[in-house]
C-alpha positions as CSV (number, residue, x, y, z in Angstrom):
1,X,-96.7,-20.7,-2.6
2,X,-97.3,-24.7,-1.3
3,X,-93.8,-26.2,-0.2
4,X,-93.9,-30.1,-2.5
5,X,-91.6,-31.1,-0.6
6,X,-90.4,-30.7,3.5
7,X,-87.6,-28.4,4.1
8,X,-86.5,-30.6,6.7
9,X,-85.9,-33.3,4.5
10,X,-83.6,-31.7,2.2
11,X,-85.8,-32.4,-0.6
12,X,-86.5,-29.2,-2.2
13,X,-84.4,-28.3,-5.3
14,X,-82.7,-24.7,-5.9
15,X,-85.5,-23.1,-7.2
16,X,-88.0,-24.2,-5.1
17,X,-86.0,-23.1,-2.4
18,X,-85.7,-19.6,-3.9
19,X,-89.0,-19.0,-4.5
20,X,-90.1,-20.4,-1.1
21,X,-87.2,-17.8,0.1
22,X,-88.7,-14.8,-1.6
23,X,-92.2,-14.9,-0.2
24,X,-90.5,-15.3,3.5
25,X,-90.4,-18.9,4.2
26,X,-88.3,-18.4,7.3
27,X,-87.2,-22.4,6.5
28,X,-86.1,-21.7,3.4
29,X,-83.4,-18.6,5.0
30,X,-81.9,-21.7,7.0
31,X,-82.3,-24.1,4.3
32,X,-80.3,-21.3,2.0
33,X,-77.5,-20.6,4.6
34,X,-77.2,-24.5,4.8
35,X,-76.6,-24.9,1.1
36,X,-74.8,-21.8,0.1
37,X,-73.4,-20.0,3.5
38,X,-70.0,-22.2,2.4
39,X,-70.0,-20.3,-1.1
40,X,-70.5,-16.9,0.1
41,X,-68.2,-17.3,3.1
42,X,-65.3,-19.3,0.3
43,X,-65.9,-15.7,-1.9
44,X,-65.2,-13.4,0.9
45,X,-62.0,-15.2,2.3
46,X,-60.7,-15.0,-0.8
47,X,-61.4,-11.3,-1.6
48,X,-60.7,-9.9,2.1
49,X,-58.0,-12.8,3.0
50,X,-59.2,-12.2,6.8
51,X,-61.3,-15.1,8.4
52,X,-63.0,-12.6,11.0
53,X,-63.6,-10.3,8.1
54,X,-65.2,-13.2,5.7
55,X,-67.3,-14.4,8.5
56,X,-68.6,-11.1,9.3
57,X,-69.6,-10.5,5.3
58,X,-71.5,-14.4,5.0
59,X,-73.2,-12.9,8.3
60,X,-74.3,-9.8,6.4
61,X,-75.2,-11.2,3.4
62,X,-77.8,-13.3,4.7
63,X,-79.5,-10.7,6.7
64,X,-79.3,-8.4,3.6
65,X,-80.8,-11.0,1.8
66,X,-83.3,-11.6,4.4
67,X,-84.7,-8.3,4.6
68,X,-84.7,-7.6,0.9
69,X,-86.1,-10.7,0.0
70,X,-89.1,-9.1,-1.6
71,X,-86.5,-8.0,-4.5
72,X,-85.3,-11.6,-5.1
73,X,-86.9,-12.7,-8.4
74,X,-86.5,-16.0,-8.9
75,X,-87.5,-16.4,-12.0
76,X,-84.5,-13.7,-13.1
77,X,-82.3,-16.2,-11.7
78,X,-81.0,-18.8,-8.9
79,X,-81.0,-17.7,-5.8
80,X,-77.4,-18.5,-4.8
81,X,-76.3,-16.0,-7.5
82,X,-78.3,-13.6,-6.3
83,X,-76.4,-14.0,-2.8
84,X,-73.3,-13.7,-4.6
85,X,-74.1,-10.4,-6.0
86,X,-75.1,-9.4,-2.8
87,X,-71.6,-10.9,-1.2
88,X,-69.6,-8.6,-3.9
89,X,-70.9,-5.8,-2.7
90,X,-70.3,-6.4,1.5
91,X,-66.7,-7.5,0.0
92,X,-66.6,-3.6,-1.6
93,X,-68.1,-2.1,1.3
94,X,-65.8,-3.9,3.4
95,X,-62.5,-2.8,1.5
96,X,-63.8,0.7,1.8
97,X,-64.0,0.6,5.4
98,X,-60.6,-0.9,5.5
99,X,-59.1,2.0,3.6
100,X,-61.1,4.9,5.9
101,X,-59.7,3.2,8.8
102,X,-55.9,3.1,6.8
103,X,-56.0,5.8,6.4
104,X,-57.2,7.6,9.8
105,X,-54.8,5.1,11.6
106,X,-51.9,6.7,9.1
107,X,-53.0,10.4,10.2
108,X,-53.3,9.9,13.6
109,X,-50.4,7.5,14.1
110,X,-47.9,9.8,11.8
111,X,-49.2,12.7,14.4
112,X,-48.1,10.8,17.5
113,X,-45.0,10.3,15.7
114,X,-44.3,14.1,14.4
115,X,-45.4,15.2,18.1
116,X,-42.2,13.4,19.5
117,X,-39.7,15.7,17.3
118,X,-41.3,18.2,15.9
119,X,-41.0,21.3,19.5
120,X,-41.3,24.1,16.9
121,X,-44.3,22.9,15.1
122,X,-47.2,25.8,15.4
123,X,-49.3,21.9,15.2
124,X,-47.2,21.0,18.1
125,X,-50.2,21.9,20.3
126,X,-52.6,19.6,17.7
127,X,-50.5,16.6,18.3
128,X,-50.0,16.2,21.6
129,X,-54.4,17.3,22.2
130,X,-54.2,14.0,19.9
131,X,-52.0,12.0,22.4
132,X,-53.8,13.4,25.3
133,X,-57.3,12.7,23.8
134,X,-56.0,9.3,23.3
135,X,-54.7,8.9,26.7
136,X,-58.0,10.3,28.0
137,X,-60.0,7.6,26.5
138,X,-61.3,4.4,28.8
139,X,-59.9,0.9,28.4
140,X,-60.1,-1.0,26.9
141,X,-60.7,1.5,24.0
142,X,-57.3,3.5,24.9
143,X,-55.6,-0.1,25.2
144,X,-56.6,-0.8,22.2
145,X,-55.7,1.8,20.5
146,X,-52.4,2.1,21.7
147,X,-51.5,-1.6,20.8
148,X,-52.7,-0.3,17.3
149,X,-50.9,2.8,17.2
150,X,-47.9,1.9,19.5
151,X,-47.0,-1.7,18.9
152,X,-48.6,-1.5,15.5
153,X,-50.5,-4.7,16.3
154,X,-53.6,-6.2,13.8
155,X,-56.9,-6.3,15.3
156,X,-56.6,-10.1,15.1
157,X,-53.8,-9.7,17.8
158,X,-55.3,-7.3,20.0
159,X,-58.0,-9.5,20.4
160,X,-56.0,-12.3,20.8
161,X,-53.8,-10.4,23.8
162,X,-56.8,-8.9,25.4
163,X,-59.2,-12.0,25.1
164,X,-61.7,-9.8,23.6
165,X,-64.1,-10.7,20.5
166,X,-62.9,-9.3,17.3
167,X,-66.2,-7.6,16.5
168,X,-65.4,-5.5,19.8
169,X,-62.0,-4.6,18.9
170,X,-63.0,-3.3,15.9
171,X,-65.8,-1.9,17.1
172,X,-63.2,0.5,19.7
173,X,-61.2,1.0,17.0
174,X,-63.5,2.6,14.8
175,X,-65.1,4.8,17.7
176,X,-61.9,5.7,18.7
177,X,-60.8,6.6,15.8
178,X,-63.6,8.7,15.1
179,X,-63.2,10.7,18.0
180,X,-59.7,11.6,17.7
181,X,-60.5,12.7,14.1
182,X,-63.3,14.8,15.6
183,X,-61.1,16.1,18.0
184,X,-58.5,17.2,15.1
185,X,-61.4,19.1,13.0
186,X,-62.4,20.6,15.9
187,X,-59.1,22.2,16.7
188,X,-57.9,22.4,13.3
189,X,-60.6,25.4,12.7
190,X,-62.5,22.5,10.3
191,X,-64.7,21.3,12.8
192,X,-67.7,23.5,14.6
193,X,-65.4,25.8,16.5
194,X,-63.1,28.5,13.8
195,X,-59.7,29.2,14.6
C-alpha cells in the first residue's frame, strides 16, 4: 500500500491509517496510539478503576495489536474498534488475575492468621512452614509481602512506601505468592511429594 498522505502531517484519515497499520507501517502503530491510546486507556480506567492497572492494559493492547496486526481487516471495520475489542479482553484478563491473586492472598493471609490460635491444629505445622517460607524469602519480596499480608496495604501503597515501580511490586507479589502456594501443595500431599 502507497501512504497519500505523510504520517507526520496528521493528514491520513482513520482508514487509511488502518490499512497502513495492518500491512506494518511502523508510523501508522504511533500514529494509532496518538489518536486512540486516550480511548483505550479512558475504557480500562473505567472497567479496572486503577490508573497503574489501566495504563498497563493501553500498554498491552497496542503490542497485542502490533503483533497481530496481520488479523486486522480493515475493511471488516475501523481500526479503533478493533483496539477496543482487543482492550475488553486485557480488561477480562486483567480481572481474572485480580481474583487469582484474591484469592491466594485470602488463603495465605487466613493461614497466617489461623497459625496464631489455632496450637491443636494437625495444619499447625502447614501454617507456620507458610510463615517461615514467607520469612525466608528476600526483600524486598518478603517486605512486600508482609505490608500485603500484615498491614493489609494495596500495591499502590507499597510502592508508594518503598519507592518502588508498581510493575515491580506486583511483579513480587505474584512470585511470592506463587511460591508459598507451591510450598502448601507440596506439604499438603497435593504437590510432587505424597503425605
Amino acid at each position: 500500500m502507497r501512504l497519500v498522505r505523510s504520517v507526520d502531517t496528521g493528514e491520513l484519515s482513520a482508514a487509511e491509517v488502518g490499512a497502513a497499520f495492518a500491512v506494518g507501517h511502523e508510523d501508522c502503530l504511533a500514529e494509532a496510539y496518538r489518536r486512540w491510546s486516550a480511548l483505550v486507556f479512558g475504557v480500562a480506567l473505567r472497567a479496572l478503576g486503577d490508573r497503574a492497572d489501566a495504563e498497563d492494559v493501553t500498554q498491552q493492547v497496542f503490542v497485542s495489536a502490533w503483533r497481530s496486526r496481520t488479523t486486522f481487516e480493515p475493511t471488516a471495520g475501523p481500526l479503533s474498534a478493533w483496539l477496543i475489542g482487543i482492550t475488553r479482553h486485557r480488561i477480562a484478563d486483567r480481572l481474572a488475575g485480580r481474583g487469582r491473586e484474591q484469592r491466594t492472598v485470602a488463603a495465605v493471609g487466613g493461614l497466617h492468621e489461623q497459625a496464631a490460635v489455632a496450637a491443636g491444629d494437625d495444619r499447625l505445622v502447614d501454617r507456620l512452614m507458610l510463615v517461615d517460607e514467607l520469612n525466608k524469602m528476600d526483600d524486598p519480596r518478603r517486605t512486600i509481602l508482609g505490608l500485603a499480608f500484615y498491614e493489609d496495604q494495596t500495591h499502590t501503597e507499597i510502592a508508594e512506601r518503598l519507592d518502588l515501580p508498581i510493575g515491580t511490586v506486583k511483579s513480587h507479589v505474584r512470585r511470592g505468592l506463587l511460591h508459598l502456594r507451591d510450598r502448601l501443595k507440596e506439604v499438603t500431599g497435593d504437590g510432587t511429594s505424597g503425605a
